[in-house]
C-alpha positions as CSV (number, residue, x, y, z in Angstrom):
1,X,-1.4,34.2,-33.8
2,X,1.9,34.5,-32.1
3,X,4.3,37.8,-31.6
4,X,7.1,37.7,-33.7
5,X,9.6,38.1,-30.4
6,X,8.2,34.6,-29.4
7,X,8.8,32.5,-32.6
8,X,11.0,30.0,-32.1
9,X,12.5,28.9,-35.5
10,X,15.0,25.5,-35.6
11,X,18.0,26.7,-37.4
12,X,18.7,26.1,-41.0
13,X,19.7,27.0,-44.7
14,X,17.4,30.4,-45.5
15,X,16.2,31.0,-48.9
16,X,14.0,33.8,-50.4
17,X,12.4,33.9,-53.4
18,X,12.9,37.3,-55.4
19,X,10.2,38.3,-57.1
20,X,11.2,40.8,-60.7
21,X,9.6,41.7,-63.6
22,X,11.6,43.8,-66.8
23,X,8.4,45.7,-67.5
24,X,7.9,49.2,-65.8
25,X,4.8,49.5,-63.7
26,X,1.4,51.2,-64.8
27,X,-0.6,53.6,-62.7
28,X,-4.2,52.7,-61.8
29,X,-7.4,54.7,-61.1
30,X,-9.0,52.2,-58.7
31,X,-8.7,54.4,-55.1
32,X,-7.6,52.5,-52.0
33,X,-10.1,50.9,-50.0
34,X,-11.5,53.1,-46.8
35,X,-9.1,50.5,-44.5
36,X,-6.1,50.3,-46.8
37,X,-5.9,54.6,-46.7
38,X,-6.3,54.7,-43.2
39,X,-3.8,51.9,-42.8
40,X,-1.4,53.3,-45.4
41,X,-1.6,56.9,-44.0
42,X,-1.0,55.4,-39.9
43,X,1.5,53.6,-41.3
44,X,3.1,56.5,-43.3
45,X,2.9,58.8,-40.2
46,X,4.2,56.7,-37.9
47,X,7.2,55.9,-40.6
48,X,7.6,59.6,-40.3
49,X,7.8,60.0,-36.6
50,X,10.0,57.2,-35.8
51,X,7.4,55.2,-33.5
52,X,7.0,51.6,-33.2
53,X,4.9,50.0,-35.7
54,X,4.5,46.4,-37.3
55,X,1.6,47.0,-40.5
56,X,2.3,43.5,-41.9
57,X,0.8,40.2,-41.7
58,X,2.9,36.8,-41.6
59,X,2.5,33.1,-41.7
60,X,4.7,29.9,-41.6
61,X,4.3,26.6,-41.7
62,X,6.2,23.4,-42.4
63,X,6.9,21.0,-45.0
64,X,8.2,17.4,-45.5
65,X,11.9,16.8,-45.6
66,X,14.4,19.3,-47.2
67,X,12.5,21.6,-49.7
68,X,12.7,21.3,-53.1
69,X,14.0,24.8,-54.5
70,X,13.1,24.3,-58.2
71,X,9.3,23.3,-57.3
72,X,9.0,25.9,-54.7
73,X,10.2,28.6,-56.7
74,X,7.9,28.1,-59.4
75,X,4.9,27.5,-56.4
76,X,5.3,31.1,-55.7
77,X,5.4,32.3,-58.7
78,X,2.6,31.0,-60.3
79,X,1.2,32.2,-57.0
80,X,2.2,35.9,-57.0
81,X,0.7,35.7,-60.9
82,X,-2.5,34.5,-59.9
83,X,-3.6,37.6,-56.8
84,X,-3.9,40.6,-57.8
85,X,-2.9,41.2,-54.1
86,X,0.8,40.8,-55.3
87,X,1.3,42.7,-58.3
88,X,-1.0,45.8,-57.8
89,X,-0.1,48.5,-54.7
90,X,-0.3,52.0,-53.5
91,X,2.6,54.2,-53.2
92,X,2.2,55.0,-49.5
93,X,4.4,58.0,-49.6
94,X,2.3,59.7,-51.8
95,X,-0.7,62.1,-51.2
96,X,-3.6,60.4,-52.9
97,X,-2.0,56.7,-52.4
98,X,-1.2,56.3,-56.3
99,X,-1.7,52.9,-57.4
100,X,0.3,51.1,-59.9
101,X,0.1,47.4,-61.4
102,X,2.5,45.3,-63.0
103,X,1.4,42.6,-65.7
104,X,1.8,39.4,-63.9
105,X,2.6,37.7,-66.9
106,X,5.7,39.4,-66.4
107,X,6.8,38.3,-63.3
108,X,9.3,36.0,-62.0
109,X,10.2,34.7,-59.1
110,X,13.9,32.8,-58.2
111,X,15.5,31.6,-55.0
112,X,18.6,33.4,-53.2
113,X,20.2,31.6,-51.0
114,X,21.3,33.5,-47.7
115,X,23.1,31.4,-45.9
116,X,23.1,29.1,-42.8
117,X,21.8,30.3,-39.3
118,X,22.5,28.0,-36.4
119,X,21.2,29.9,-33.6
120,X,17.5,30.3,-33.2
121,X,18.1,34.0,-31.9
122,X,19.9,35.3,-35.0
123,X,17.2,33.2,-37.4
124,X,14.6,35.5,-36.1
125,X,15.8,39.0,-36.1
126,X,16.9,38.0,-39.7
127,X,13.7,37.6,-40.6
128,X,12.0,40.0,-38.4
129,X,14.5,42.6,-40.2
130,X,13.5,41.4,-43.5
131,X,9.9,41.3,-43.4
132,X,10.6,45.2,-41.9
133,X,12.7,46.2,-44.9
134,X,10.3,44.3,-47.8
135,X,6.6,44.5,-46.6
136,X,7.4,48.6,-46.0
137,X,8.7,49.0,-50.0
138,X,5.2,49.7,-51.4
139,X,6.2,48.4,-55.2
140,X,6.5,44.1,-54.9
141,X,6.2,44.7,-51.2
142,X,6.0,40.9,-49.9
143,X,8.5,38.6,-48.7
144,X,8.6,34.8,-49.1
145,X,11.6,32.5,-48.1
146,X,12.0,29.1,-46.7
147,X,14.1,27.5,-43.9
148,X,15.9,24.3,-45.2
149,X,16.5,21.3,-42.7
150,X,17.1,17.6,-43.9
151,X,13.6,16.5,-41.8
152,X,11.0,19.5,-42.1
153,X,11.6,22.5,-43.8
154,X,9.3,26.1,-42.6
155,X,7.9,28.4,-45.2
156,X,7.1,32.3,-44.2
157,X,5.6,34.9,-46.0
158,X,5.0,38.6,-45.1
159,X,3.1,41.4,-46.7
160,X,1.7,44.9,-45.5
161,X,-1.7,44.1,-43.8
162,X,-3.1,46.9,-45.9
163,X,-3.2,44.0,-48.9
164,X,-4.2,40.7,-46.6
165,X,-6.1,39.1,-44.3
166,X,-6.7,36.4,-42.5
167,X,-9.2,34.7,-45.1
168,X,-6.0,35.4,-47.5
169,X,-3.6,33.6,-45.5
170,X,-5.3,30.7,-45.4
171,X,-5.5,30.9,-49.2
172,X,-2.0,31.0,-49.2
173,X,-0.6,28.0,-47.1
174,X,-3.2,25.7,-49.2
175,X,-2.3,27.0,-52.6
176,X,1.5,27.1,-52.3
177,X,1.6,23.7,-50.6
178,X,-0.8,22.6,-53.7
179,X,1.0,24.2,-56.4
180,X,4.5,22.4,-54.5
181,X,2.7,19.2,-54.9
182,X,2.1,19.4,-58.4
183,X,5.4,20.8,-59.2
184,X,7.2,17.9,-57.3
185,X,4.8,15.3,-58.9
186,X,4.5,17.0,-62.9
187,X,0.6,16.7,-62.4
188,X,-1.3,19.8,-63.2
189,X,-2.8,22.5,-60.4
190,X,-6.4,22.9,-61.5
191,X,-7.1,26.7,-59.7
192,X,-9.9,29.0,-61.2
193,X,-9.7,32.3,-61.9
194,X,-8.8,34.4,-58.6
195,X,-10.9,37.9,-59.0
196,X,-8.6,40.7,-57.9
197,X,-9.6,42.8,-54.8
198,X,-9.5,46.1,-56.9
199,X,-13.0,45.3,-58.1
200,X,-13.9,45.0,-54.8
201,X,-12.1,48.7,-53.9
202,X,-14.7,50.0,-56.6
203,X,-17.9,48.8,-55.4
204,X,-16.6,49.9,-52.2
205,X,-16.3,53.3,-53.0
206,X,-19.9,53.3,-55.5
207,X,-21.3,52.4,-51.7
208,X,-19.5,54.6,-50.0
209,X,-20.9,57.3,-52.4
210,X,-24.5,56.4,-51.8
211,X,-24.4,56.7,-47.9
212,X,-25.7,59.9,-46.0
213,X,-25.4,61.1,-42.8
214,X,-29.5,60.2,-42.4
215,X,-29.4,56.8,-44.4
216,X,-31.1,53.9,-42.8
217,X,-28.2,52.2,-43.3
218,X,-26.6,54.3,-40.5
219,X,-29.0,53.6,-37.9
220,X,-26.9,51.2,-36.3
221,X,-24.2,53.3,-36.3
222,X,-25.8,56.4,-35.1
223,X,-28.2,53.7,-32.2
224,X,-24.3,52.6,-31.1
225,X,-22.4,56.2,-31.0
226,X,-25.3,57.9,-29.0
227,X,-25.3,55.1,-25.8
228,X,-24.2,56.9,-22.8
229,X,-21.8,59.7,-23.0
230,X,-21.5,59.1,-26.7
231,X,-18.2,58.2,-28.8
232,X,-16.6,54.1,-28.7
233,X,-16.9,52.3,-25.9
234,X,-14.9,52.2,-22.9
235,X,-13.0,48.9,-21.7
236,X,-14.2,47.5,-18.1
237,X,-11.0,47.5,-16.5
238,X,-8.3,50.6,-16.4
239,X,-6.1,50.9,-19.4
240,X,-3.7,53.8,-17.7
241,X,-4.5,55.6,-21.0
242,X,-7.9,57.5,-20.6
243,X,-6.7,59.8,-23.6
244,X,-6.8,56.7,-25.4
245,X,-3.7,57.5,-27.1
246,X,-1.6,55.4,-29.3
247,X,0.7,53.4,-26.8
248,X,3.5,50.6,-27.3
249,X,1.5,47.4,-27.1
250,X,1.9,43.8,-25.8
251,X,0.2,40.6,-26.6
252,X,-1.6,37.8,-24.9
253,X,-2.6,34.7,-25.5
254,X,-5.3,32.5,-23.7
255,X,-5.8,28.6,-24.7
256,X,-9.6,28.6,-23.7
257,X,-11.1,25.5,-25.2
258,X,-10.4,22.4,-26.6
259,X,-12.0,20.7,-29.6
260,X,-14.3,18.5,-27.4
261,X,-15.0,21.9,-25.1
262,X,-15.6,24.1,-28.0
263,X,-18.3,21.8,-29.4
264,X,-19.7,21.3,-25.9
265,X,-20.0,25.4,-25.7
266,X,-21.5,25.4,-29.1
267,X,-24.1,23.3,-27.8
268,X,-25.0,24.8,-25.2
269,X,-25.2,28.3,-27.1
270,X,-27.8,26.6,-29.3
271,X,-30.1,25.2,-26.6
272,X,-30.1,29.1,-25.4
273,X,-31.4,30.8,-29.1
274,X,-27.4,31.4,-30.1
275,X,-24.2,30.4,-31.7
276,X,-20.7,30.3,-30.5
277,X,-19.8,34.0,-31.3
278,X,-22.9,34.9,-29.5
279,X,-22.0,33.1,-26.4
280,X,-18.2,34.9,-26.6
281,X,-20.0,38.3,-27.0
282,X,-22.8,37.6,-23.8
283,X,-19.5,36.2,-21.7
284,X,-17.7,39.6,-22.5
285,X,-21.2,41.3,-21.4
286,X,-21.7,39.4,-18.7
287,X,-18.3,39.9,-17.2
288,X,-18.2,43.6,-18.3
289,X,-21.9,44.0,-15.8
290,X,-19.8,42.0,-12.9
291,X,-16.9,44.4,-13.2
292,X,-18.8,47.9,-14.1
293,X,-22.6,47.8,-13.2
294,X,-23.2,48.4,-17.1
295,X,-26.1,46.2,-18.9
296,X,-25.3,48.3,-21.9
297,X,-22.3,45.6,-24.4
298,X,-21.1,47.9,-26.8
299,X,-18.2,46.8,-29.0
300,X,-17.1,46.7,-32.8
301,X,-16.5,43.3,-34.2
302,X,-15.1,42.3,-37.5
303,X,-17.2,40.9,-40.6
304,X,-15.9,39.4,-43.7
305,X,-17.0,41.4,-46.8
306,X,-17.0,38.4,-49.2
307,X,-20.5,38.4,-49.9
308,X,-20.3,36.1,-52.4
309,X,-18.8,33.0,-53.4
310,X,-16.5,34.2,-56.1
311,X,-15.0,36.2,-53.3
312,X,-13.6,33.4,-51.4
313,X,-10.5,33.4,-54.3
314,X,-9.7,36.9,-53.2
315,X,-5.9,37.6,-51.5
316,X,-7.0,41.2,-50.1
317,X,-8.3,43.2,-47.3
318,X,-11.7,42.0,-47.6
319,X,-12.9,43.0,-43.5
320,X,-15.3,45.5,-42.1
321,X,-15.6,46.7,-38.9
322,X,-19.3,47.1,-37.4
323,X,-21.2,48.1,-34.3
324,X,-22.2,45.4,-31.9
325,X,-25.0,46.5,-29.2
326,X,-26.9,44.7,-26.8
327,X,-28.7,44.9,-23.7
328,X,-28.4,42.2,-21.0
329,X,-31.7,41.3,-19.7
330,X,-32.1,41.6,-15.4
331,X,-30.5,39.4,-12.7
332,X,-28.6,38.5,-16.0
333,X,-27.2,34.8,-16.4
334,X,-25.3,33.7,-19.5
335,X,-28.5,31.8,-20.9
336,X,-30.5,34.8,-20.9
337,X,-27.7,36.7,-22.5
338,X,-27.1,34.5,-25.7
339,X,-30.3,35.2,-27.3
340,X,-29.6,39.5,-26.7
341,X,-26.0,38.9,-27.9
342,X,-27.4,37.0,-30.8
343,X,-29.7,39.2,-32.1
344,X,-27.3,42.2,-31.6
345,X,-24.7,40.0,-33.6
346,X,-27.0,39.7,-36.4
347,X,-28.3,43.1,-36.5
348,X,-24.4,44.0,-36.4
349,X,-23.4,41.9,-39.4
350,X,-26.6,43.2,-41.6
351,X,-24.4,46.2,-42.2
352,X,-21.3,44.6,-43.4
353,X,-21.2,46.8,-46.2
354,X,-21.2,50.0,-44.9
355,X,-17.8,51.1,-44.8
356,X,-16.5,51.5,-41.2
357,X,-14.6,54.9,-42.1
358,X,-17.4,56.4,-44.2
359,X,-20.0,55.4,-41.4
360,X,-17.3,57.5,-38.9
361,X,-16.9,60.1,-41.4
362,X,-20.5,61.0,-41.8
363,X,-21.3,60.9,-37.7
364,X,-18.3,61.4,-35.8
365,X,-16.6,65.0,-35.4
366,X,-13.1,65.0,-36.8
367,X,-11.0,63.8,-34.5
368,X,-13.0,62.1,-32.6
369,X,-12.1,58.4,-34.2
370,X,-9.1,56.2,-32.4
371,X,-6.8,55.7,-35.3
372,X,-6.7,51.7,-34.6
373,X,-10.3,51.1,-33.4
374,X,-10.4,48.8,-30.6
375,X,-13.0,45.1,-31.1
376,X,-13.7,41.8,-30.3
377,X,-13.5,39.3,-33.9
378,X,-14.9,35.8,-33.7
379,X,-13.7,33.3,-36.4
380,X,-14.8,29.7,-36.9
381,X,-11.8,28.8,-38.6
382,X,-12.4,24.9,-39.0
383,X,-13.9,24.9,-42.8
384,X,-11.5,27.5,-44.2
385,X,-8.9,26.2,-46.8
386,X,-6.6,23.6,-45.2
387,X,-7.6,24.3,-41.9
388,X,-7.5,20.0,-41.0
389,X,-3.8,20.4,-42.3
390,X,-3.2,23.6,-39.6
391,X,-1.9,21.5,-36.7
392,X,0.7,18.9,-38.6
393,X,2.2,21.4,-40.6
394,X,2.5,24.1,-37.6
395,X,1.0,27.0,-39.6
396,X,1.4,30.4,-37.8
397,X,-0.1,33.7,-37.9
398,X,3.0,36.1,-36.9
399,X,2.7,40.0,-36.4
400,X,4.9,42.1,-35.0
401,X,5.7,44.7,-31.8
402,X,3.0,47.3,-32.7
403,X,1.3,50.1,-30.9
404,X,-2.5,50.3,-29.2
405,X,-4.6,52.6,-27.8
406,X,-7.7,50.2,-26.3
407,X,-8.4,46.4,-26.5
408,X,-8.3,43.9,-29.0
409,X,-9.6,40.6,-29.1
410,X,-9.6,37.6,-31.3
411,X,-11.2,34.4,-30.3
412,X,-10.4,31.5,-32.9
413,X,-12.2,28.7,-33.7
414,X,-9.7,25.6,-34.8
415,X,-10.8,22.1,-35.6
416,X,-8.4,21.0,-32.4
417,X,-9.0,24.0,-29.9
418,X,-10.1,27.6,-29.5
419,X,-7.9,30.3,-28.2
420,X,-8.1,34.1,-27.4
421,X,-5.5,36.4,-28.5
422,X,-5.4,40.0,-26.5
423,X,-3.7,43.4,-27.8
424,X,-3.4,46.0,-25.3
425,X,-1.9,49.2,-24.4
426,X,1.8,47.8,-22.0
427,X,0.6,49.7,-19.6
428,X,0.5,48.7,-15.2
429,X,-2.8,49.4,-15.2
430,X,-3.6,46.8,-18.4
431,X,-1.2,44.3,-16.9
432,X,-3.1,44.2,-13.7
433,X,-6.8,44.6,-15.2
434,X,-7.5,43.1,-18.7
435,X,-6.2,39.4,-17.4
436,X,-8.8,39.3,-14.7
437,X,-11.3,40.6,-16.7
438,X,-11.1,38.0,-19.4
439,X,-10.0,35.0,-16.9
440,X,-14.0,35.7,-15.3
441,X,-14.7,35.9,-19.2
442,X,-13.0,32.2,-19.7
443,X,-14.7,31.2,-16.4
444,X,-18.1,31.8,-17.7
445,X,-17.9,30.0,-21.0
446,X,-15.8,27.1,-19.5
447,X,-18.5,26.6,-16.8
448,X,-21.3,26.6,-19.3
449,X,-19.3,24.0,-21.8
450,X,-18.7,21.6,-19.0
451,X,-22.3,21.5,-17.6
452,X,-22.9,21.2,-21.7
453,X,-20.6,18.3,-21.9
454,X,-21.6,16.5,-18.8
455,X,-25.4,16.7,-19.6
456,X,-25.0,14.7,-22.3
C-alpha cells in the first residue's frame, strides 16, 4: 500500500484503455450495500464541500518488455465483461443511489494513446488527475492504462472503493496478466463464471431486515459499545482531535517482518493458543496497557464476507467491519495475551454478517458514528491469487491524500515480508504519539519472533 504522492513511475509512452458501449444503460432495483451508501454519500458530501478526499482504490504492476496493445486491450475487455463490478453502478449524486447496468456484452474496450512523459513528476500527477476525474464519474467509473517502456512496461487501474477491495485487486492483477498471456500466445483463458456482487447487496439487505435492536446477533456489539464511557474506542496516544473530526490525513508505513520473522512469530503465536492476527491484536493490547493503564482492547477489525467459495470470483466490496474485545489477563505478558486476543478475534469474526451500519443504526444515537470508523485489519495475503508473482512484477496498492478522524491500521501478510501501513489524523500531536506507540507495538512482536526463531 503506498500513497499516491510517493509513487515513483519510470517515464514512458501512456495508454488507456476506453471503455464504451452503444447501448443506453438500465436502472436496477438491487439497493447499495450498507458500505457502498455510506461511502457514496461521504463521498458525495465531501464533493460538495470542496474537502480533500481520495474514495478510490488503485494498483500497478509490471510486465515483460514493451506491452502488446492489441492483447492488452482485449485483456481488459474481456475483463470488464466478466465483473459485474464494472458494468453495474450507483448514481452518487442521486438521493436513493439509483443503480443502473449496462449489458456487458456490449462493451468494448480500445487503447488511446496519450503521449510520452519523461519526467517522473509530471507521469504522476497525470495519472493521479486521471484516476480523480474517471473513478468520480459514477457511469463506467474505472480507469485502466499502461506505461510503455522497451524493458518493462506498468499496468494501473483505479476504481471508486465503493466497488473493490483488496480481495478484488488481487483478482485483477492475476486475471488481466492471464487473459494477456493467452491473447499474446492464441491459447484459450479457461475462467468460470464470476457471480456479480449485486447478489451479494441482496442478501445483505434480507439480513439487514431480520436484525433487531435485541437480537443475539447484536450482543457483541451492544458487550463492545457499553465498555467504559460507552461509544468507539479511544486511541492510546493523543490524536489533537478529541472531537474526532474528519481531519486531512497522512500515511505511514512500517516494514516489521521478514518472511523468515513472520513465520518465526507465527510460531510462536501457536505455542501460546493463537495465530498471527491474534498475536498483532495482544501486541496492540499489550502496548495500549504500557501507555494508558487500560486491560480493556477494544477495536474494530475488518472481515471478509465471502462466506463461500463461489464468492472468491467476486470484484466488489465484499468487507465488514466488526467489534473486537478482549481483556488482558494480570501482570500481562504477550503469551498470556494471545490466547484472550484469540478468542476475542474469533468471537469477533462470528458476526461477519451483521452489517456494520445496521448494527450502528439499531444501537448508536444518530450522530454518534465517526463517518470513517477507525480499525486495525490483518490479512495473510500469501495464498491469494498471484500473490508468489507480487514481488517480481512490483504490484502496488495506491490510494490517495484522504482525510481521517482516528487510527487506521493494516498489517499485511506477504510470502517475502509483513508490513504495517498507518492512517492518521496530520496532526502534532499524531506525529509525535502514534510512532511510539506502534514502534513498542513492533518491539513486542519482534522480540517474541526472535526468541521463536532462535529456540529452534
Amino acid at each position: 500500500m503506498t500513497q499516491i504522492l510517493d509513487w515513483r513511475p519510470e517515464p514512458g509512452e501512456v495508454v488507456e484503455f476506453e471503455t464504451a458501449t452503444d447501448l443506453p444503460p438500465e436502472p436496477h432495483d438491487v439497493p447499495a450495500s450498507h458500505f457502498q451508501r455510506a461511502h457514496l454519500r461521504l463521498a458525495a458530501a465531501n464533493r460538495a464541500a470542496g474537502r480533500r478526499q481520495s474514495p478510490w482504490v488503485a494498483m500497478t504492476f509490471d510486465l515483460e518488455g514493451r506491452a502488446d496493445l492489441d492483447a492488452l486491450t482485449r485483456a481488459w475487455q474481456g475483463l470488464v465483461r466478466r465483473h459485474e463490478a464494472f458494468h453495474t453502478w450507483y448514481e452518487p449524486e442521486t438521493e436513493d443511489l439509483t443503480g443502473f447496468r449496462i449489458p456487458p456484452e456490449s462493451l468494448t474496450v480500445r487503447p488511446v494513446r496519450v503521449g510520452d512523459f519523461t519526467g517522473t513528476a509530471d507521469l504522476r500527477a497525470h495519472v493521479h488527475r486521471r484516476i480523480d476525474e474517471r473513478t468520480s464519474m459514477g457511469r463506467l467509473g474505472l480507469l485502466a492504462g499502461v506505461i510503455r517502456r522497451d524493458t518493462v512496461s506498468t499496468v494501473y487501474f483505479a476504481i471508486d472503493h465503493a466497488y473493490t477491495d483488496g480481495h478484488s485487486l488481487t483478482l485483477v492483477f492475476h486475471e488481466l496478466r492471464a487473459r494477456y498471456h493467452a491473447a499474446r500466445t492464441g491459447t484459450p483463458v479457461d475462467l468460470p463464471p464470476a457471480p456479480g456482487y449485486l447478489d451479494h447487496n441482496r442478501r445483505e439487505w434480507r439480513r439487514s431486515a431480520s436484525l433487531t435492536k435485541t437480537a443475539p446477533e447484536l450482543a457483541a456489539w451492544s458487550e463492545f459499545l457499553a465498555v467504559e464511557d460507552g461509544g468507539f474506542p479511544a486511541f492510546p496516544v493523543d490524536l489533537g482531535n478529541d472531537t474526532g473530526a474528519l481531519l486531512p490525513a497522512t500515511r505511514l508505513e512500517y516494514p516489521v517482518f521478514t518472511g523468515d520473522e513472520a513465520r518465526a512469530f507465527r510460531a510462536y503465536c501457536a505455542r501460546h493458543g493463537g495465530g498471527l492476527g491474534a498475536g498483532f491484536f495482544a501486541a496492540l493490547a499489550l502496548a495500549q496497557w504500557e501507555f494508558t493503564g487500560n486491560d480493556v482492547h477494544r477495536v474494530l477489525t475488518a472481515v471478509s464476507t465471502r462466506a463461500y467459495p463461489r464468492l472468491l470470483r467476486v470484484h466488489g466490496w465484499l468487507v465488514n467491519l466488526v467489534p473486537l474485545l478482549f481483556r488482558l489477563p494480570a501482570s500481562p505478558t504477550l503469551a498470556s495475551a494471545i490466547p484472550a486476543a484469540q478468542q476475542g478475534f474469533q468471537r469477533a469474526r462470528e458476526g461477519y454478517d451483521v452489517p456494520l451500519h445496521r448494527a450502528l443504526e439499531l444501537l448508536v444515537e444518530e450522530g454518534g458514528v465517526p463517518s470513517i470508523p477507525p480499525m486495525a485489519s490483518y490479512v495473510d495475503g500469501r495464498s491469494t491469487p498471484g500473490a508468489r508473482d507480487y514481488l517480481g512484477a512490483d504490484a502496488t496498492v495506491l490510494t490517495g491524500p484522504d482525510n481521517a478522524g482516528g487510527v487506521s491500521m493494516w498489517l499485511n501478510w506477504f510470502p517475502d515480508r509483513a508490513d504495517l501501513v498507518v492512517s492518521m489524523p496530520d496532526t502534532p500531536q499524531a506525529a509525535a504519539g502514534v510512532p511510539k506507540y506502534l514502534d513498542r507495538v513492533r518491539e513486542i512482536m519482534l522480540t517474541a519472533a526472535a526468541g521463536a526463531h532462535g529456540a529452534r
